[in-house]
C-alpha positions in Angstrom: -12.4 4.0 48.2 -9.8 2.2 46.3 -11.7 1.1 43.9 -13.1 4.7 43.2 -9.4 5.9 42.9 -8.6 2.9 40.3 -11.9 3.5 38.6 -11.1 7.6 38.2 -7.8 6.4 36.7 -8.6 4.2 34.4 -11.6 6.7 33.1 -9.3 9.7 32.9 -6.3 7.1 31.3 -9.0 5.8 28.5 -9.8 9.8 28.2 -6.7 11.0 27.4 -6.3 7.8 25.0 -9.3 9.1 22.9 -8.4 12.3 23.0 -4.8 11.7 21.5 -6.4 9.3 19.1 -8.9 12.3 18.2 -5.9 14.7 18.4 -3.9 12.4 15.6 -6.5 11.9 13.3 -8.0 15.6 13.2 -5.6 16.8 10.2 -8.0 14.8 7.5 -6.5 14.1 4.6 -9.2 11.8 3.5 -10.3 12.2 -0.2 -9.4 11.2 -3.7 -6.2 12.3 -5.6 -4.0 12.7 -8.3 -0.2 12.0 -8.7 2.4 14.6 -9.8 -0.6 16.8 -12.0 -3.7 18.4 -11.1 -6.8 16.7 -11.0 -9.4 17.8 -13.8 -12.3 15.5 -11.9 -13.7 15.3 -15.9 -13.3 12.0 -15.9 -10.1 12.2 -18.5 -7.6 11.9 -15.4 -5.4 8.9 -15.9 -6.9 6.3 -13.8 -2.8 4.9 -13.1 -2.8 8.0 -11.2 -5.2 8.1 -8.9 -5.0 7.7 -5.3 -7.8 7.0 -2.5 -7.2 7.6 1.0 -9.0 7.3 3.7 -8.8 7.3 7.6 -7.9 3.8 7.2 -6.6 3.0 3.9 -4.7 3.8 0.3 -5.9 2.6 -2.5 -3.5 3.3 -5.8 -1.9 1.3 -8.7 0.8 0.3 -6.7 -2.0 -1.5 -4.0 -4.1 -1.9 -0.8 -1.9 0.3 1.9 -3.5 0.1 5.6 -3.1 2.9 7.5 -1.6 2.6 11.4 -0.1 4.4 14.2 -0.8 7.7 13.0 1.7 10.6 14.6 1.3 14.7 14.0 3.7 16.7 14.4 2.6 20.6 12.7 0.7 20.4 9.1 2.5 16.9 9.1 1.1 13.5 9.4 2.8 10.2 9.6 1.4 6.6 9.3 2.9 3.3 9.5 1.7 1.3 6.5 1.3 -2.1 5.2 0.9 -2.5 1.3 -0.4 -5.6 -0.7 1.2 -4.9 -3.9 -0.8 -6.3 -7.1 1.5 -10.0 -7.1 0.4 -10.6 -3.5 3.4 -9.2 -1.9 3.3 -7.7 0.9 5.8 -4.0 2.1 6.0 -2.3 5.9 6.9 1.0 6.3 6.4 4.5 7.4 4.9 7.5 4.8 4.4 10.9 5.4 2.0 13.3 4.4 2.2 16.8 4.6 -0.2 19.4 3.7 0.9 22.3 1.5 -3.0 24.0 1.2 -6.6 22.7 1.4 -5.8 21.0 -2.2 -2.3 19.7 -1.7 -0.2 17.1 0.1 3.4 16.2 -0.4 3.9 12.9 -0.2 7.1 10.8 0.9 8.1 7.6 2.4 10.6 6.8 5.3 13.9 6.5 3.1 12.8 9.0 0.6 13.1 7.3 -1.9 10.0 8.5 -3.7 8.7 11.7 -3.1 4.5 13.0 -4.9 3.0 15.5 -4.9 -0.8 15.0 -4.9 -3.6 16.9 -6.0 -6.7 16.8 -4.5 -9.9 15.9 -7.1 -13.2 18.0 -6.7 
């Protein structure tokens, strides 16, 4: 009996674990972008510019950023990330992303100290 009882509450515990994973991660804002102007997606988009994320990553000229920890709160979502910059050093903090429309994110990091708005490609 009491190890049906521990059983049932480790299932529903993992449960709920997945669920607030799946929860977190359900505002996507996986795709490619463009910083501060609107992505043509002709090929003539300033490469300096671009920005790659994914569910687990961003990829821009400033570096490799991994994504962690990520926290909704509305059409908001916050990561904790760590960035390799291109000399091999390495930067911990929190960015946020929030989404103006299907097309648009406004970017910031913890201090706000740099703010973008990027553009989604096609």
């Amino acid at each position: 009996m009491y190890k049906d009882v521990v059983l049932s509450v480790f299932v529903v515990c993992a449960a709920m674990s997945a669920a607030t994973a799946q929860v977190a991660n359900s505002l996507t804002i996986s795709g490619t972008y463009l910083e501060n102007q609107v992505c043509k997606g002709d090929g003539s988009d300033p490469a300096d510019k671009r920005i790659k994320i994914t569910e687990t990553e961003i990829d821009s000229s400033f570096g490799l950023c991994t994504l962690n920890d990520p926290r909704r709160d509305g059409n908001k979502i916050t990561y904790q990330v760590v960035c390799k910059d291109p000399a091999g050093g390495a930067l911990s903090s929190d960015v946020t992303f929030t989404v103006v429309d299907p097309n648009t994110l406004d970017f910031s990091d913890q201090y706000e100290t740099y703010r973008a708005k990027l553009h989604k490609c096609p």
